[in-house]
C-alpha positions as YAML, in Angstrom:
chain: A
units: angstrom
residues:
- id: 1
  name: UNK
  ca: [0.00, 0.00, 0.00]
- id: 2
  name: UNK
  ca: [2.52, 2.43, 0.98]
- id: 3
  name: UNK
  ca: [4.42, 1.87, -2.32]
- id: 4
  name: UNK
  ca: [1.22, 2.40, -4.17]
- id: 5
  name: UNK
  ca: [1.04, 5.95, -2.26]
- id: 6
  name: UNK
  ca: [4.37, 6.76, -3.28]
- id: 7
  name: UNK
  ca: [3.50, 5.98, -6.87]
- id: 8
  name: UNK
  ca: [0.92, 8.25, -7.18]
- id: 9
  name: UNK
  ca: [2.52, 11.00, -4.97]
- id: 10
  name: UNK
  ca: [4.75, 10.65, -7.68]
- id: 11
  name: UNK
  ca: [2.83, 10.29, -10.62]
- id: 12
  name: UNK
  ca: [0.69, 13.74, -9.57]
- id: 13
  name: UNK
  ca: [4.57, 15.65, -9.04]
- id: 14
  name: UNK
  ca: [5.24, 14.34, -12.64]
- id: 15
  name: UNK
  ca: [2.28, 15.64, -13.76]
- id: 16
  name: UNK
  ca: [2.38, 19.06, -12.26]
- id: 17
  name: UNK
  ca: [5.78, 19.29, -14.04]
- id: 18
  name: UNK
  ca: [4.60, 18.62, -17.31]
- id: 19
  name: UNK
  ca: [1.76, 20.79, -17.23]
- id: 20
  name: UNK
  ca: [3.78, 23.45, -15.61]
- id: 21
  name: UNK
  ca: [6.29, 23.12, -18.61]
- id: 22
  name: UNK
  ca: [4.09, 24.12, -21.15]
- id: 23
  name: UNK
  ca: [3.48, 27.85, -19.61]
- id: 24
  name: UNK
  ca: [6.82, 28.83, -21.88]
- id: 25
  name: UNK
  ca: [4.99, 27.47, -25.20]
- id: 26
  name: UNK
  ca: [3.09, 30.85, -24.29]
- id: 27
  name: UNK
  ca: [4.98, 32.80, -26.64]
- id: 28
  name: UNK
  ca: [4.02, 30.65, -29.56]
- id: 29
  name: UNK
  ca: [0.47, 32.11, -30.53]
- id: 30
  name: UNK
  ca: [2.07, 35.36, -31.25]
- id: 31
  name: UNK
  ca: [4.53, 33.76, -33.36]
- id: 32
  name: UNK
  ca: [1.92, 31.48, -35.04]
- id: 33
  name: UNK
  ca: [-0.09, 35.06, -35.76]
- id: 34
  name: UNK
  ca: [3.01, 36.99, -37.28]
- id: 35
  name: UNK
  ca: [3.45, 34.31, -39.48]
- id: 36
  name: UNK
  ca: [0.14, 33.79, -40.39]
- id: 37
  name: UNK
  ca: [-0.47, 37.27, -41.05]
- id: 38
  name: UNK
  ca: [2.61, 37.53, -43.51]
- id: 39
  name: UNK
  ca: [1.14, 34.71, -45.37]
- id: 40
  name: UNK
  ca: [2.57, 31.26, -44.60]
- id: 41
  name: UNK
  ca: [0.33, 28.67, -45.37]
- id: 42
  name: UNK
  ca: [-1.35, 27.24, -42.37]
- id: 43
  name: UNK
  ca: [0.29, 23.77, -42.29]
- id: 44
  name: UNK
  ca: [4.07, 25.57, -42.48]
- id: 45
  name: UNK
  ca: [2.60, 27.11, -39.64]
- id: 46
  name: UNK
  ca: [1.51, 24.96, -37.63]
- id: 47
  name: UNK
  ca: [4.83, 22.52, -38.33]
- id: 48
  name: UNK
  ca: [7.54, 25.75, -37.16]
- id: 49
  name: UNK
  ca: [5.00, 25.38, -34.52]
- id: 50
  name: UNK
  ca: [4.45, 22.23, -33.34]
- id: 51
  name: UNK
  ca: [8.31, 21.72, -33.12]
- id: 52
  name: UNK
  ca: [9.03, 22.89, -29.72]
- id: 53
  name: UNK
  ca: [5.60, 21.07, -28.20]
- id: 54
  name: UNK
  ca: [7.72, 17.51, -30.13]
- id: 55
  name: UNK
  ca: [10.61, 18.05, -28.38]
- id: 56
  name: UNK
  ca: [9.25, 18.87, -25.35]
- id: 57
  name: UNK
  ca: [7.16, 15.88, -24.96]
- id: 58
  name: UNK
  ca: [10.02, 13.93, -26.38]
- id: 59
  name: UNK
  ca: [12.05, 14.81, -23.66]
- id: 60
  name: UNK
  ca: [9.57, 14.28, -20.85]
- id: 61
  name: UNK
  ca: [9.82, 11.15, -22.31]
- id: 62
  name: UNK
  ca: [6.38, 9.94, -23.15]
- id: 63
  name: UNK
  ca: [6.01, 7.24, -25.65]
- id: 64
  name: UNK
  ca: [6.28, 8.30, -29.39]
- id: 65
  name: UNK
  ca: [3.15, 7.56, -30.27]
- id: 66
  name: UNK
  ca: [1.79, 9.22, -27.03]
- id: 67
  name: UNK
  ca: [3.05, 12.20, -28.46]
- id: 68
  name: UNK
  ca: [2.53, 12.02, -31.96]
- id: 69
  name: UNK
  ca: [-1.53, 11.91, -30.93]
- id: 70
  name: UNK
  ca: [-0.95, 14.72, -28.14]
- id: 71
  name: UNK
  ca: [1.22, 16.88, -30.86]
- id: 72
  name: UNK
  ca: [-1.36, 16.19, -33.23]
- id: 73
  name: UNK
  ca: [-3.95, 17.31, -30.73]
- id: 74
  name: UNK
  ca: [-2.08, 20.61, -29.87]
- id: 75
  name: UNK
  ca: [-1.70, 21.40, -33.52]
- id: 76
  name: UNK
  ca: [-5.36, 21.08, -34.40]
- id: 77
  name: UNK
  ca: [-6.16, 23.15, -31.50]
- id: 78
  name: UNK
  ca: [-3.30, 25.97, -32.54]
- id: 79
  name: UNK
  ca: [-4.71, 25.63, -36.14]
- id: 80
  name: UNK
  ca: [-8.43, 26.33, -34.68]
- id: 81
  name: UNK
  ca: [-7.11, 29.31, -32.82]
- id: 82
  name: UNK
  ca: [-5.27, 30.50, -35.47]
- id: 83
  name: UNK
  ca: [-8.14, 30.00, -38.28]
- id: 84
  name: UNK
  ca: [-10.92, 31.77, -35.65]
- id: 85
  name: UNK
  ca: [-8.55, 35.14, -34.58]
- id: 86
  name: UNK
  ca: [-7.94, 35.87, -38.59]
- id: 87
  name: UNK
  ca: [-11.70, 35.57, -39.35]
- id: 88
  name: UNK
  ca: [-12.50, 38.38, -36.66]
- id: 89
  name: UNK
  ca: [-9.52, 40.02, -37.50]
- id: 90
  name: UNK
  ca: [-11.24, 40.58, -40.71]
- id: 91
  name: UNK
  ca: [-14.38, 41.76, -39.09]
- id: 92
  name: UNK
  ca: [-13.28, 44.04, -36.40]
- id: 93
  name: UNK
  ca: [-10.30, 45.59, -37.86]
- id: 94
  name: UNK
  ca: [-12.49, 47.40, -40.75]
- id: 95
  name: UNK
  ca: [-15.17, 48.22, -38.15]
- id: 96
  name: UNK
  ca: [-12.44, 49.96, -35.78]
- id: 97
  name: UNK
  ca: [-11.48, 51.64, -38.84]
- id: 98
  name: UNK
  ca: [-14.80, 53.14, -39.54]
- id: 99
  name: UNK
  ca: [-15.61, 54.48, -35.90]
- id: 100
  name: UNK
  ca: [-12.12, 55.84, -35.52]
- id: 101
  name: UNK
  ca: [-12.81, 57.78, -38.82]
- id: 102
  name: UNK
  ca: [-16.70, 58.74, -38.11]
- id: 103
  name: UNK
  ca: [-15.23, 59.93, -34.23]
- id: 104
  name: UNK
  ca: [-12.68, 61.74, -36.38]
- id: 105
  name: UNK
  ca: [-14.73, 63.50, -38.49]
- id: 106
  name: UNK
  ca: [-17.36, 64.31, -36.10]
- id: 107
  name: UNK
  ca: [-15.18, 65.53, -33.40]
- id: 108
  name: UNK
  ca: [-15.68, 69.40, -32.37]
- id: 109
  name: UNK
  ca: [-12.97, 71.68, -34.17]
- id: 110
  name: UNK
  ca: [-11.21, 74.45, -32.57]
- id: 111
  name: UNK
  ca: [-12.36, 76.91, -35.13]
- id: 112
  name: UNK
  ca: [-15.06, 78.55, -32.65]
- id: 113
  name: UNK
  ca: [-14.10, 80.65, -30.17]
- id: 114
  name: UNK
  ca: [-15.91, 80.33, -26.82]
- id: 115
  name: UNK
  ca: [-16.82, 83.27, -24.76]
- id: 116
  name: UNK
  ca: [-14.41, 83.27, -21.53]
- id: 117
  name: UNK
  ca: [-16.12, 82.28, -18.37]
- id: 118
  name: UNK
  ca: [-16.75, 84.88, -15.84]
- id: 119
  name: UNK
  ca: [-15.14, 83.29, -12.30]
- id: 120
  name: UNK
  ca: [-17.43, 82.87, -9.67]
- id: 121
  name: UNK
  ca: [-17.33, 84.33, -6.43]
- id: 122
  name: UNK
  ca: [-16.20, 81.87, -3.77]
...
């Protein structure tokens, strides 16, 4: 029993680790966007990508085809991500566009001159 305990203790320390390891993948969705927006296909994309989540899981050291399916996973994921933020890109960039220039356009100009403001007596 007690070395079942340990196992687990173990197992859930392992775990934290891993999950805890893929915070610095972080910087990867802004990468994926730049190079997305510049026009690389989706699947080079995804591959300069997926790269660093292989080797990571590689070294871990979970089974190959454990992380084949778990790379495959993350990639589909990253690709859904990647497919959704350049489809409302398209939508809300041109709307931001159109209020910034209406709230130009219809913003007060300094031409006038206002009448100076007596003070009032305190």
């Amino acid at each position: 029993m007690w070395a079942m305990l340990k196992a687990l203790a173990i197992q859930g320390i392992l775990a934290k680790v891993a999950l805890r390891s893929f915070g610095w993948l972080a910087w990867l969705l802004p990468v994926g966007f730049i190079l997305k927006f510049i026009g690389l296909p989706l699947l080079a994309v995804l591959g300069v990508l997926a790269a660093p989540v292989l080797i990571l899981l590689f070294i871990i050291g979970l089974p190959i085809f454990l992380v084949l399916i778990v790379g495959a996973g993350l990639m589909a994921l990253v690709g859904v991500l990647l497919t959704v933020a350049i489809s409302l890109a398209k939508i809300l960039i041109p709307l931001a566009l159109i209020y910034w220039l209406v709230s130009w356009l219809l913003k007060p100009r300094g031409d006038e001159v206002k009448p100076a403001e007596e003070p009032t007596p305190a």
